[in-house]
C-alpha positions as CSV (number, residue, x, y, z in Angstrom):
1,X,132.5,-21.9,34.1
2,X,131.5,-23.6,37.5
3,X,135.7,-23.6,38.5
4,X,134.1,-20.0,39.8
5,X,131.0,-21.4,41.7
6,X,132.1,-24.8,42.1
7,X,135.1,-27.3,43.1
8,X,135.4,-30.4,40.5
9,X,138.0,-31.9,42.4
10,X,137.5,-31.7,46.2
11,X,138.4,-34.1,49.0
12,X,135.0,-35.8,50.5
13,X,134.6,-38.0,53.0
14,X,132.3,-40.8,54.4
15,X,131.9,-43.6,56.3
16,X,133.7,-46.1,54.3
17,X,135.5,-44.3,51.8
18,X,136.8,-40.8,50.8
19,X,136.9,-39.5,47.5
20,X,139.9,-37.3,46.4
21,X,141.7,-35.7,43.6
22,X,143.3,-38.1,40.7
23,X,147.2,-37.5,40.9
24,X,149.6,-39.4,38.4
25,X,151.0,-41.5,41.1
26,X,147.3,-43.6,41.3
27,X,147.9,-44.8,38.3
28,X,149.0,-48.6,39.1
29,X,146.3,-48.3,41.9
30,X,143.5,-47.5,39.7
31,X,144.2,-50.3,36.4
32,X,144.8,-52.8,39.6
33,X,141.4,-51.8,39.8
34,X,140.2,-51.2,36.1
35,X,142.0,-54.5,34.9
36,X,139.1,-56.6,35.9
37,X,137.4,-57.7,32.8
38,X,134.5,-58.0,34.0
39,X,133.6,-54.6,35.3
40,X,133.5,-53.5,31.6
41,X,131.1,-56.4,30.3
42,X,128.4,-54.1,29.5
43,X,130.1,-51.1,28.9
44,X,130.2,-49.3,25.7
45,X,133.7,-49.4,25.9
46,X,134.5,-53.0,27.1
47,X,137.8,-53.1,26.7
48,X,138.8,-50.6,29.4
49,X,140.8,-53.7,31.5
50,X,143.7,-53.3,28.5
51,X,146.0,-51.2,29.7
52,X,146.3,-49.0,26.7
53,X,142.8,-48.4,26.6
54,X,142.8,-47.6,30.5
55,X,145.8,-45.4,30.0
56,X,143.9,-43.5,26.9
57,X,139.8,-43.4,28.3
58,X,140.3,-43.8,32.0
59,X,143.8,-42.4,33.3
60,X,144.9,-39.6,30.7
61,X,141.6,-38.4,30.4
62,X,140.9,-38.1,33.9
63,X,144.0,-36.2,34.6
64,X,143.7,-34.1,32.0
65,X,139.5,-33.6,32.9
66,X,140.7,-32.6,36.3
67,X,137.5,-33.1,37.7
68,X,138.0,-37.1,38.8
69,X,138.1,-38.3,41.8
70,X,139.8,-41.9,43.1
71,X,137.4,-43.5,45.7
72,X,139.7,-44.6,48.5
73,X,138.4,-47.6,51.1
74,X,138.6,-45.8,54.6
75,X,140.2,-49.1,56.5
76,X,142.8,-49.8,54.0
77,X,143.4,-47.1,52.1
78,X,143.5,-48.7,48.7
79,X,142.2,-47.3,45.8
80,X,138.7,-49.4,44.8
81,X,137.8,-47.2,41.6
82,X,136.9,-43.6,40.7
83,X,133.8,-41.3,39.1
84,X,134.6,-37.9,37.7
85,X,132.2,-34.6,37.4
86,X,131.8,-33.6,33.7
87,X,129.4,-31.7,31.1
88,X,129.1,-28.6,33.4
89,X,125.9,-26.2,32.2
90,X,126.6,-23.1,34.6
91,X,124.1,-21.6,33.0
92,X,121.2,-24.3,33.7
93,X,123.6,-24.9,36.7
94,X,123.8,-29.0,35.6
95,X,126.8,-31.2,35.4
96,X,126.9,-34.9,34.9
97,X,128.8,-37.4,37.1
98,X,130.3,-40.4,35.2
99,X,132.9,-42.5,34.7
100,X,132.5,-44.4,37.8
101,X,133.9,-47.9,38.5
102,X,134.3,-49.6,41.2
103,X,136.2,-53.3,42.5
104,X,134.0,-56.0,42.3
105,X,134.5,-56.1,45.8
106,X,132.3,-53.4,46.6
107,X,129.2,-53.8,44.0
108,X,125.9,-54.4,45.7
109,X,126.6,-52.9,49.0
110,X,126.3,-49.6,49.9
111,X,130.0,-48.1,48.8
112,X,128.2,-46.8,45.4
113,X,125.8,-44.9,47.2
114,X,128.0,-43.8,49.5
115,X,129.7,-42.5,46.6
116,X,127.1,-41.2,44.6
117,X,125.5,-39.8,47.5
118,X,129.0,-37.5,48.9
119,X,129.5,-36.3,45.3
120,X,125.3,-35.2,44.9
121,X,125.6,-33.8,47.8
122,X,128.8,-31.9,47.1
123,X,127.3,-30.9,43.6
124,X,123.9,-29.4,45.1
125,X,126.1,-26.7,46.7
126,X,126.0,-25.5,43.3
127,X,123.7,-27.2,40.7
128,X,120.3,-27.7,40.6
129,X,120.2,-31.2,38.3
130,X,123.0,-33.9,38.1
131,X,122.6,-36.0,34.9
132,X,124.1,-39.5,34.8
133,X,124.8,-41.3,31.0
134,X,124.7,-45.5,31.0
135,X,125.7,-47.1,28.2
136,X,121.9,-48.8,26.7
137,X,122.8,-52.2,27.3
138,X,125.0,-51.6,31.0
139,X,121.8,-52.8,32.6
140,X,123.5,-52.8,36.2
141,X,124.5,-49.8,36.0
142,X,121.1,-48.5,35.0
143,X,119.4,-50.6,38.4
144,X,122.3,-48.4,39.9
145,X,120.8,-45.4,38.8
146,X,117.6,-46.6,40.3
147,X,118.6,-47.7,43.4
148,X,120.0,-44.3,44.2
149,X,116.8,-42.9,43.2
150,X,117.6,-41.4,39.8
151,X,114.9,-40.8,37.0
152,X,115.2,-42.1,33.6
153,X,115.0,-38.7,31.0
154,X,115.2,-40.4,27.5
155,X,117.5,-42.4,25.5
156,X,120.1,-40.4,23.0
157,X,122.9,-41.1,21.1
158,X,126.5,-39.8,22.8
159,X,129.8,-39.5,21.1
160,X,132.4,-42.6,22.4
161,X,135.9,-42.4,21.0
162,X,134.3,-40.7,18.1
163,X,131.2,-43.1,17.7
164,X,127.9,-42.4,18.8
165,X,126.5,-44.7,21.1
166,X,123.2,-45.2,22.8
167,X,122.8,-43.8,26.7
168,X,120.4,-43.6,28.8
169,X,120.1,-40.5,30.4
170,X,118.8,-40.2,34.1
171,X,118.8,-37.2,36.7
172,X,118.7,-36.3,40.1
173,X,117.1,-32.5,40.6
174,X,118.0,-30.9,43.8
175,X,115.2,-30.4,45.2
């Protein structure tokens, strides 16, 4: 598996906020941050801001991926959301990076790109293609994808909670 060739959870740091390993004790950190209804209007999942749900999709599943990573604000050190590396091909040497949330605080600036751009750049030590999967109706999330430069693949089903659900599926190559 990449464990060998590659860290899922390191610590990474940039101008405005560092990235490091989910521990238990974020866990009234992170909802603080996941409770906002709105963040999860055009997710697939929307109703991440209930507790359960964030203890069940978000928190329990992240622990136990251990490949997620809180994003920390630099100035105040308080936990504004987190992304995770996922769906590792060593083989094809790909792996996906998902999950990601962040505070309302910090959408259309540059902290998502900050984000996106430590954790591509941590995962082109080792793969050569990072995929992304946005929900087919999460239409900010897919200008996201854009804005960062990513290229749309195709549209697939992908399994949610047991359901499939339509994603689009974009890329970064290394090169």
């Amino acid at each position: 598996m990449a464990e060998k060739f590659f860290d899922l959870q390191p610590t990474l740091t940039g101008n405005s906020i560092y990235l490091r390993p989910l521990q238990i004790e974020d866990a009234e950190g992170l909802y603080k941050v996941a409770s906002d209804q709105l963040i999860w209007e055009q997710h697939p999942s929307p109703m991440r801001y209930k507790r359960a749900v964030f203890e069940a999709e978000i928190f329990q599943s992240g622990l136990a991926s251990q490949s997620t990573l809180v994003a920390v604000d630099s100035k105040t050190n308080e936990i504004i959301g987190s992304s995770r590396y996922y769906d590792v091909d060593a083989k094809r040497r790909e792996i996906a990076v998902g999950f990601t949330f962040l505070s309302r605080l910090h959408w259309g600036g540059l902290v998502n790109a900050e984000m996106k751009d430590l954790m591509l750049s941590h995962a082109f030590n080792w793969a050569k293609r990072v995929w992304f999967h946005v929900g087919i109706d999460n239409i900010r999330s897919q200008k996201a994808m854009e804005k960062i430069g990513a290229k749309l693949s195709h549209t697939a089903p992908r399994s949610l909670n047991g359901n499939p659900v339509m994603h689009c599926y974009y890329y970064i190559d290394a090169d």
